[in-house]
C-alpha positions in Angstrom: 0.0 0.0 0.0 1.1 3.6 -1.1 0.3 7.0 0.2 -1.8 7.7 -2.7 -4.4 4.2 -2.1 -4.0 5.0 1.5 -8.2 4.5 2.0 -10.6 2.1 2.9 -11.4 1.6 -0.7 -8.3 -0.2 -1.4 -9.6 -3.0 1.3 -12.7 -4.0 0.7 -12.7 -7.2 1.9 -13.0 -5.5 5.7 -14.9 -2.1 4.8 -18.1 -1.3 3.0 -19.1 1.3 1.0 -22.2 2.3 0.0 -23.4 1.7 -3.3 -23.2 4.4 -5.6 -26.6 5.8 -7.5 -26.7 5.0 -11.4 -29.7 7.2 -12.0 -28.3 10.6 -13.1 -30.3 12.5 -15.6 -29.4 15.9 -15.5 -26.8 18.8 -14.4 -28.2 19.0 -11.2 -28.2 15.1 -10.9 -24.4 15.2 -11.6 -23.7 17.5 -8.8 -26.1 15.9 -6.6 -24.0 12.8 -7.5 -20.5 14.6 -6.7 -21.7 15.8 -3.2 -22.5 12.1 -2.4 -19.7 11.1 -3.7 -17.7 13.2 -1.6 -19.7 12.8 1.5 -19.5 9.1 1.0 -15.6 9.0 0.8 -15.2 11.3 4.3 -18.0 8.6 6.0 -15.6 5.8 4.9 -12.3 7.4 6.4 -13.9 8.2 9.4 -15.2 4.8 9.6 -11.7 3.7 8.9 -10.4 5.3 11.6 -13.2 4.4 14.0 -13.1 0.9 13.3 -10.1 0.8 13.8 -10.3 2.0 17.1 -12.6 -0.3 17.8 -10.7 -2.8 16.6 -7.9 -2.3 19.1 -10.3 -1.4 22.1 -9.9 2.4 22.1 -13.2 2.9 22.0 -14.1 2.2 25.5 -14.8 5.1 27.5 -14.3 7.3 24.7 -17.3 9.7 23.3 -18.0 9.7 19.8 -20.0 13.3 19.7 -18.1 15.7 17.3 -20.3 18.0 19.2 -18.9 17.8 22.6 -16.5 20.6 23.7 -15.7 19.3 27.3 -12.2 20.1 27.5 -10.2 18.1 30.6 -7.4 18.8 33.7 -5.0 16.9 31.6 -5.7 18.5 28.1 -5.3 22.1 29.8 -2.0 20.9 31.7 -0.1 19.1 28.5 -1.1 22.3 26.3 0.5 24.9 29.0 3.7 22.7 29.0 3.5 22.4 25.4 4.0 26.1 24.9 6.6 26.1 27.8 8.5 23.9 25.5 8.3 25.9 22.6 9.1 29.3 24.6 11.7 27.5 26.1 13.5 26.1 23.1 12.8 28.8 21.1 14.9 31.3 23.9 17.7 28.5 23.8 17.9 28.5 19.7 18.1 32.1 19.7 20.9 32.2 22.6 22.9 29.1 21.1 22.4 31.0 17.5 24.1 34.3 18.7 27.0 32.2 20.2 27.3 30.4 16.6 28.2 33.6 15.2 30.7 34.6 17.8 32.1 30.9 18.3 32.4 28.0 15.7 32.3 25.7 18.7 30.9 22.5 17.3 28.8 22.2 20.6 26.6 25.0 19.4 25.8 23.2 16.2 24.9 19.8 18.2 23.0 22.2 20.8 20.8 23.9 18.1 20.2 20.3 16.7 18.8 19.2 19.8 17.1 22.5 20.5 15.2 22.1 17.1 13.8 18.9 17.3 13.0 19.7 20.9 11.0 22.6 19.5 8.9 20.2 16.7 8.3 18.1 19.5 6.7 20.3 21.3 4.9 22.3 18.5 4.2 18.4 17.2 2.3 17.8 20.8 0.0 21.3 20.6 -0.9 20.1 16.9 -1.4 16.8 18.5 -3.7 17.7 21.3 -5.7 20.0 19.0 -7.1 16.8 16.6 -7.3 14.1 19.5 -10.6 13.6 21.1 -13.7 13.7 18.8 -11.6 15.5 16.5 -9.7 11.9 15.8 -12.5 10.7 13.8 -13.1 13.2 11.5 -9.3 13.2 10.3 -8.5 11.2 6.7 -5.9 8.6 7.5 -3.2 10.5 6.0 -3.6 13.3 8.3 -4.2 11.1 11.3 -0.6 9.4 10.2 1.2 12.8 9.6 -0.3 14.0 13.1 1.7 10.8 14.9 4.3 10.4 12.3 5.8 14.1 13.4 6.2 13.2 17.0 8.3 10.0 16.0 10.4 12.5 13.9 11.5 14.8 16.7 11.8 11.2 18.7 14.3 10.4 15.6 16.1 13.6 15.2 16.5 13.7 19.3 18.3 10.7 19.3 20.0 11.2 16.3 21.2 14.5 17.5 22.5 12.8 20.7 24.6 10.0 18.6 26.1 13.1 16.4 26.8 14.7 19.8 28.6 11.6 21.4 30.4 10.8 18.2 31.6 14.5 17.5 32.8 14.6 21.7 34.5 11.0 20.8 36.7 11.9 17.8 37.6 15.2 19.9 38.8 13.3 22.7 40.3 10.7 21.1 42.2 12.4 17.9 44.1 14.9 19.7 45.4 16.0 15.8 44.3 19.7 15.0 42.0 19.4 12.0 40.9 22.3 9.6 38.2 24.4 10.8 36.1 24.7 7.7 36.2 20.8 6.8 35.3 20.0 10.5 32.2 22.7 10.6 31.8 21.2 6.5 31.2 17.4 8.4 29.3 18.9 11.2 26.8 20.7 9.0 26.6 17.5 6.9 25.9 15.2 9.6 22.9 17.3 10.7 21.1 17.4 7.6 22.1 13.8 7.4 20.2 13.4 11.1 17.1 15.3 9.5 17.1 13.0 6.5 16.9 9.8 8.2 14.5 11.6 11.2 11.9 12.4 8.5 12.5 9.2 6.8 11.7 7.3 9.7 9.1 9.1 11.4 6.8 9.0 8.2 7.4 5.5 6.5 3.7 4.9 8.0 2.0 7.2 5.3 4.3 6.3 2.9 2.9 2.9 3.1 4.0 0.6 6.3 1.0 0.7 8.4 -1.6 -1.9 9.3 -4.8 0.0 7.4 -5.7 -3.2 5.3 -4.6 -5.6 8.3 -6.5 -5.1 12.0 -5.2 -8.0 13.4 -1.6 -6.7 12.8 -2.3 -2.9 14.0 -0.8 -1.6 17.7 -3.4 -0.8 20.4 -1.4 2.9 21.4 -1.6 3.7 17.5 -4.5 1.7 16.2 -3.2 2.6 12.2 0.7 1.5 12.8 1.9 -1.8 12.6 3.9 -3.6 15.4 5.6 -4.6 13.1 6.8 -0.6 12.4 6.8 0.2 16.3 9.4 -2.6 16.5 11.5 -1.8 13.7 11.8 1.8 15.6 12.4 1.0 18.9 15.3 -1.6 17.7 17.1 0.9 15.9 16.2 3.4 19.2 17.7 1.4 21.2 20.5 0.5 19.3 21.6 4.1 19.2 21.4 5.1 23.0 23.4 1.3 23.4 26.2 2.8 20.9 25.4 6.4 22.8 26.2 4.5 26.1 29.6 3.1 24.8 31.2 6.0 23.0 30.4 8.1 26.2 32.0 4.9 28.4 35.0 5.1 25.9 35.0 8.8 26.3 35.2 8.9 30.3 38.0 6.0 30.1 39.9 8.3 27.9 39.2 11.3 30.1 40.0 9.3 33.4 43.4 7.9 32.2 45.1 10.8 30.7 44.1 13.4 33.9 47.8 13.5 34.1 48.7 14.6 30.8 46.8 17.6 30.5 46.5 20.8 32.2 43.8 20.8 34.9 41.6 23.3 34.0 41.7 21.2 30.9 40.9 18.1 32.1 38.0 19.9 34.5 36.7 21.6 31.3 36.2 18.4 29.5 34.5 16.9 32.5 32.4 19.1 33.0 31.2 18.7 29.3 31.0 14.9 29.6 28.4 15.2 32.7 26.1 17.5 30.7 26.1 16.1 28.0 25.4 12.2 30.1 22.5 14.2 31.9 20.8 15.5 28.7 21.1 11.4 27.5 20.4 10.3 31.0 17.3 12.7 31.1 16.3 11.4 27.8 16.6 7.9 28.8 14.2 8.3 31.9 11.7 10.3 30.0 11.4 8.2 27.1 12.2 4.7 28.9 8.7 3.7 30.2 7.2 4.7 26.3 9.5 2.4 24.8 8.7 -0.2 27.7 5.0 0.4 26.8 5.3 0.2 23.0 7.2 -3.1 23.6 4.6 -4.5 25.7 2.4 -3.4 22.7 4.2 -5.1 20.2 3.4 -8.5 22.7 0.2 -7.8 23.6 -3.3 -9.0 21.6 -5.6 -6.7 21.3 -8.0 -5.8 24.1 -5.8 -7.7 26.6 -3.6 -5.6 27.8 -5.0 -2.5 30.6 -1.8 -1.3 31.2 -2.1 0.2 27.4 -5.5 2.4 28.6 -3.0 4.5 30.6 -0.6 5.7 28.0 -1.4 9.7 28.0 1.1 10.0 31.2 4.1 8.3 29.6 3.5 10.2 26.4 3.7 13.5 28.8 6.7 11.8 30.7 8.5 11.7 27.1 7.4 14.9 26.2 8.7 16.8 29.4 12.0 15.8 28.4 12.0 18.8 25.7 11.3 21.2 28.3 14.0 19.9 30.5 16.5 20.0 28.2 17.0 23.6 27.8 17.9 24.3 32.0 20.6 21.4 31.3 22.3 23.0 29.0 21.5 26.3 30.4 22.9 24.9 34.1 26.1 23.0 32.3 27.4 26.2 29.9 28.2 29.8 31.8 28.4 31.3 28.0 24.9 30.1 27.1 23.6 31.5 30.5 25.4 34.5 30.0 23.5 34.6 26.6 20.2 34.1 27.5 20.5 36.3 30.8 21.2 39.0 27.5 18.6 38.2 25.8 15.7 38.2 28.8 17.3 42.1 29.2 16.9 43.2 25.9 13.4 41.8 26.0 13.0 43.2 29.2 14.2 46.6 28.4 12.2 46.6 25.2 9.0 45.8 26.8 9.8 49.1 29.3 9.9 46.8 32.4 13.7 47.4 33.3 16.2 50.3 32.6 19.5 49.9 30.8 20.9 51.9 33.8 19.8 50.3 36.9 21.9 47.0 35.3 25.1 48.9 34.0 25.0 50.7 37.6 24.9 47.4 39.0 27.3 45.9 37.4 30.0 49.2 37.9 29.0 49.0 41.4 30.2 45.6 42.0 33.3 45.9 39.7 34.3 49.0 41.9 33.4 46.6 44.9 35.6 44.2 43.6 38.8 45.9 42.5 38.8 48.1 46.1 38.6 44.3 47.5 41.4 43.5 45.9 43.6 46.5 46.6 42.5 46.1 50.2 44.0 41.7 49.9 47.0 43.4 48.2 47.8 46.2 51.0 47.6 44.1 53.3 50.0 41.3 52.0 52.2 44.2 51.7 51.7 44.9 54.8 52.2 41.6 56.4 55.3 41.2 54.2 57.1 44.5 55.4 56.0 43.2 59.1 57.5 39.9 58.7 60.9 41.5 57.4 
């Protein structure tokens, strides 16, 4: 099955259609025809979509009144962190983008990678929230694919973006030779749109044909049109990548541990302190995301209608969406630049929204330089002073 058969017409040995009327006579018959026609084919996708629901038992306790505008606790809650993701990650691109241009750091790069697909994942969970409910089953099935298949593309391009992070901090560590500047930021760049290439190819192989639309008995319960057989396929290679994420990063603090001799100190304590941000972004990730990958697994294993524990899956999906909002204070707690950066970029806003004075923080920050150099003359008097007296 293609994207362009991707209807219950191309099954019809599990969905019926209503037959069409042969008795046209006129213009207005045509037309009359046409409208059917077209009301016909939106009655079969939403009955697509609702039998397969049904199919998977996620119908129960679910209303099926387009007309109902209830709105719940947990709708209001995962939309107002929604938007705190994207307000967050959207301060963090800026910041990381305006130390690009002042540092070709390769860390920036990685950062704004991350940042980004943070940012479509929570701009993918607003989108997300606003066509569940009622709204699911008025959606064709290629819009209820590309509504899931964009949060499994920021899932892809997050983990991508942590592989590209641990390889780039790997070959660092471990090639101590100086290379070019313009062909490392050339490999960097390239490696990125690589990571978005394979993101967007994974995330939406569903609509391009592997789902279970014209097989029930082979569809997932948490995603009643995906196929286990596609929720395994991306939770192998998911795995696979945080298990080569976990070695490169063991490799890495080996490296770092055994040659603390070697280097300078504030060397070795740089580089350290780069290794444990970077291990708590993937550690973060990994305790977000864990119990949604345990829950698609059980998924995979599970018939149909058998499993409860799949009823409950609207907390992990927040746990592994919190993860994008927790990102940005990692890397704004592990980098002094980036929070010196974004503490710029709150003033400007501040001071162009009239709620602060350029003054009050220049004053500030004379008056505590002033504090601190008569501080110093006052240490260096007195060493003076306690030298002269010892002589």
């Amino acid at each position: 099955m293609d994207l362009f058969s991707l209807s219950s017409s191309s099954c019809p040995h599990l969905y019926r259609h209503p037959a069409p009327s042969n008795g046209s006579n006129g213009p207005g018959d045509t037309a009359g025809a046409v409208t059917a026609a077209a009301s016909a084919s939106a009655a079969a996708a939403m009955s697509l979509i609702r039998q397969h629901y049904n199919h998977t038992g996620r119908l129960q306790n679910r209303s099926l009144l387009s007309n109902q505008r209830q709105v719940s606790v947990t709708t209001v809650v995962s939309l107002l962190v929604s938007l705190l993701i994207v307000l967050e990650n959207l301060l963090v691109l800026v910041a990381v983008f305006s130390r690009i241009r002042h540092s070709r750091r390769w860390v920036y790069v990685c950062i704004a990678n991350i940042t980004l697909s943070d940012l479509l994942t929570g701009v993918a969970y607003v989108v997300n929230i606003s066509l569940s409910g009622s709204r699911t089953f008025t959606l064709s099935p290629q819009l209820w694919l590309f509504r899931e298949g964009t949060l499994f593309v920021a899932l892809a391009a997050s983990i991508f973006s942590l592989l590209l992070i641990a390889f780039e901090r790997y070959t660092t560590m471990m090639a101590p030779l100086h290379q070019k500047s313009a062909t490392k930021t050339y490999r960097i760049y390239t490696l990125v749109v690589l990571c978005w290439v394979l993101a967007l190819a994974i995330g939406f192989l569903p609509l391009l044909g592997w789902n279970c639309v014209c097989d029930l008995d082979a569809c997932s319960t948490l995603l009643p049109l995906y196929s286990k057989s596609y929720i395994l396929f991306t939770l192998l290679i998911f795995l696979f990548i945080l298990l080569a994420i976990g070695v490169l990063y063991g490799a890495i603090y080996c490296h770092v541990h055994s040659n603390a001799h070697l280097g300078s100190q504030r060397s070795h304590q740089r580089s350290l302190g780069l290794l444990k941000t970077v291990v708590a972004v993937v550690g973060v990730f990994v305790v977000c995301w864990g119990p949604l990958f345990v829950l698609l697994l059980v998924d995979f294993f599970c018939v149909s209608r058998q499993c409860m524990l799949l009823s409950g899956a609207d907390w992990f999906i927040c746990l592994a969406v919190l993860n994008s909002a927790l990102n940005p204070i990692i890397y704004t707690l592990g980098s002094s630049e980036l929070r010196k950066a974004i503490a710029g970029l709150l003033f400007c806003c501040c001071v162009r929204a009239g709620l602060c004075r350029p003054t009050t923080f220049t004053s500030k920050e004379t008056s505590s330089t002033s504090e601190s150099r008569r501080d110093s003359l006052r240490n260096s008097f007195s060493k003076v002073r306690n030298l002269i007296s010892s002589n």
